[in-house]
TORVOSE-418764 format. One record per atom (N, C-alpha, C): residue number from 1; residue in three letters; y, x, z. Coordinates in steps of 0.1 Angstrom, whole numbers, plus 5000, padded with zeros to 4 digits. Atoms other than C-alpha are relative to their C-alpha. Layout:
N
   seq   type      Y      X      Z
   NUM    ALA      Y      X      Z
...
END
This chain:
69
   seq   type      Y      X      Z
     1    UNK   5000   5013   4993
     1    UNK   6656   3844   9346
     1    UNK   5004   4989   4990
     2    UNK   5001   5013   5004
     2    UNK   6651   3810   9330
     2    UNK   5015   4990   5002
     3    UNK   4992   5009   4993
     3    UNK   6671   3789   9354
     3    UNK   5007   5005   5016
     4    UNK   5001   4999   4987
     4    UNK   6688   3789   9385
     4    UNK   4998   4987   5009
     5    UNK   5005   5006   4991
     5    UNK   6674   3759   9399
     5    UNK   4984   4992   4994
     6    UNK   5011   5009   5005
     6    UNK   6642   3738   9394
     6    UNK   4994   4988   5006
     7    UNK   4996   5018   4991
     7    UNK   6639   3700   9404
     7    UNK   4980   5003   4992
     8    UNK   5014   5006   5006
     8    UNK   6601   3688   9398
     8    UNK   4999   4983   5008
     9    UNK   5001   5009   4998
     9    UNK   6592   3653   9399
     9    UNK   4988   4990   4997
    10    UNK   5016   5003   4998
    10    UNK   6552   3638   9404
    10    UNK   5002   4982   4992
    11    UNK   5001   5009   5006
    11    UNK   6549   3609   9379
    11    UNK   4986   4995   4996
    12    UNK   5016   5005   5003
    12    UNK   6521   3584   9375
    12    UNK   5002   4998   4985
    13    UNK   5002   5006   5013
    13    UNK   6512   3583   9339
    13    UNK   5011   5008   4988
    14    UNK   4997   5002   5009
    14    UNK   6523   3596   9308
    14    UNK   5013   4987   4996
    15    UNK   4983   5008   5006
    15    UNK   6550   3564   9303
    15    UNK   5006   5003   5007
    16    UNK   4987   4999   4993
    16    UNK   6570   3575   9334
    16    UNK   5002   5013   4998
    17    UNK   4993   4988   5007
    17    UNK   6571   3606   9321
    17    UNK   5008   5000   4987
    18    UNK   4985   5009   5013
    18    UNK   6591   3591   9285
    18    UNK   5008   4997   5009
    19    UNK   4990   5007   4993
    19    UNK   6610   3572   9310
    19    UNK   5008   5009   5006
    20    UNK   4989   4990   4995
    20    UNK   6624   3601   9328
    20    UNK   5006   5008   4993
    21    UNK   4997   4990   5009
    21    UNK   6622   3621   9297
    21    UNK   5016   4991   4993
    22    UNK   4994   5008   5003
    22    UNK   6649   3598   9283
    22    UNK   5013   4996   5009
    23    UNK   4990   4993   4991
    23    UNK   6669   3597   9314
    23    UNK   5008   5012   5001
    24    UNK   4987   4987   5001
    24    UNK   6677   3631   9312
    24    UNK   5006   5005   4984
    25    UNK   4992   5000   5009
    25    UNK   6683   3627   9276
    25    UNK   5014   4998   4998
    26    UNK   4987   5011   4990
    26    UNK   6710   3605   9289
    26    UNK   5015   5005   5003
    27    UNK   4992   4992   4992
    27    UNK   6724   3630   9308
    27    UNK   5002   5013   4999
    28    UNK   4995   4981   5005
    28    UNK   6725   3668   9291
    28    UNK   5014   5004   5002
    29    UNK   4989   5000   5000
    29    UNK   6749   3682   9302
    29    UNK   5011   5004   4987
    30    UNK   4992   4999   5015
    30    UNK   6779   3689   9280
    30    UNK   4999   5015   4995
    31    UNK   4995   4994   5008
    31    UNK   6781   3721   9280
    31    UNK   4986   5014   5009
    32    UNK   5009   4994   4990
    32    UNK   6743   3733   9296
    32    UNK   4986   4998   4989
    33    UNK   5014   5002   5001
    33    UNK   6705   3726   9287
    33    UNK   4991   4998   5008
    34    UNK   5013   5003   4995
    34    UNK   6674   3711   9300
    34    UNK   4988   5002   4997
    35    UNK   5019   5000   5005
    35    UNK   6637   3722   9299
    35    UNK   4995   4993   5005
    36    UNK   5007   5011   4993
    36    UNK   6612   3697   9307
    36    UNK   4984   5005   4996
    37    UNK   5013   4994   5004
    37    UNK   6578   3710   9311
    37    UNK   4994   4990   5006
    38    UNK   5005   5006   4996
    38    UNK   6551   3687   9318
    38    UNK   4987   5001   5003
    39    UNK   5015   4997   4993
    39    UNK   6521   3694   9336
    39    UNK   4987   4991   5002
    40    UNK   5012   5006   4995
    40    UNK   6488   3678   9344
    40    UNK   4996   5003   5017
    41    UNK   5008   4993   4981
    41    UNK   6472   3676   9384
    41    UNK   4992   5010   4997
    42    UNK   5014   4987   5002
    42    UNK   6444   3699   9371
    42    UNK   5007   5013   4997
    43    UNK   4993   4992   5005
    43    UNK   6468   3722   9357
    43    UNK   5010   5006   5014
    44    UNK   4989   4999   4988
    44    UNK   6494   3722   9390
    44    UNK   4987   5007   5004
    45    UNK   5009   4993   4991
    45    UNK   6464   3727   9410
    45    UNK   4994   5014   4996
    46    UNK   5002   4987   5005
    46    UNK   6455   3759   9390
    46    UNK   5012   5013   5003
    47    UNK   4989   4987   4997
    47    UNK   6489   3776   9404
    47    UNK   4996   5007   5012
    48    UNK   5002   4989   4994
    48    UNK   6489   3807   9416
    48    UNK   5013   5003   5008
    49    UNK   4987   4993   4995
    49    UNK   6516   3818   9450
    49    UNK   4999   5016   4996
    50    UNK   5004   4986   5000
    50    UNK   6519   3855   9444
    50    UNK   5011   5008   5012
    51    UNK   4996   5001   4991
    51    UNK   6537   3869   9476
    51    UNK   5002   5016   4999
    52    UNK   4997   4981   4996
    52    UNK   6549   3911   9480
    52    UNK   4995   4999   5014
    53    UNK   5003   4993   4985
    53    UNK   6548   3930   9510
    53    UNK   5011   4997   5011
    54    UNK   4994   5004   4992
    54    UNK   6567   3920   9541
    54    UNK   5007   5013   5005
    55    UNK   4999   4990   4991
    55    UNK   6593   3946   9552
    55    UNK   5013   4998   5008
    56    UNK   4992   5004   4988
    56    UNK   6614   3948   9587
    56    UNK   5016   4997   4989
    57    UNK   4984   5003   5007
    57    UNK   6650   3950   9568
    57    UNK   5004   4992   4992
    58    UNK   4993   5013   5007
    58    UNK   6647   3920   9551
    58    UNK   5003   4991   5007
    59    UNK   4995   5012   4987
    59    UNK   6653   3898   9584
    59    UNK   5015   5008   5002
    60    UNK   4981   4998   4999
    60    UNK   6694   3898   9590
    60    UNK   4997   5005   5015
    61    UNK   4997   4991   4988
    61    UNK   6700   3919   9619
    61    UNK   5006   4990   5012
    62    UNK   4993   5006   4991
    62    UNK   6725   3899   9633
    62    UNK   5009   4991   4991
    63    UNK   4997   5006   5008
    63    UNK   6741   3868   9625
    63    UNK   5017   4996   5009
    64    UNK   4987   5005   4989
    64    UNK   6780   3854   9638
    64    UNK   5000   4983   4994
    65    UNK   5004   5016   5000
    65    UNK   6778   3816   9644
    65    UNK   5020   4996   5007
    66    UNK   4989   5009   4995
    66    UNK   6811   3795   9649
    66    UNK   4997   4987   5005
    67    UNK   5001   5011   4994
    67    UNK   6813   3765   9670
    67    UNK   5014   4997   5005
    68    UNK   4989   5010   4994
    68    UNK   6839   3739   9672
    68    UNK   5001   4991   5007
    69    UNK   5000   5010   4995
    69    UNK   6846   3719   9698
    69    UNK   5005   4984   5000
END
């Protein structure tokens, strides 16, 4: 595993892509890393979902809910 989360964010153009890129220059964390991968529409639109098999025991059986009045 790479990461455990992944933010994406749809930019018109090549300069707001610098602009953001530089932003998160900004802001690395201190004691982390950032990848910044940058895509094309033609390229996005080339992804593939890839999905398994669906089976009963992965739905929670039963769940316990609290409510406060």
């Amino acid at each position: 595993m790479l990461q455990y989360s992944v933010y994406c964010r749809v930019c018109n153009g090549y300069d707001a892509v610098k602009k953001h890129e530089n932003r998160l220059n900004k802001n690395i964390p201190d004691n982390g890393s950032i990848r910044l991968l940058t895509i094309t529409e033609k390229q996005y639109e080339s992804m593939r979902i890839l999905l398994g098999n669906y089976v009963q025991a992965d739905t929670p059986v039963s769940y316990e809910q609290l409510t406060l009045l």
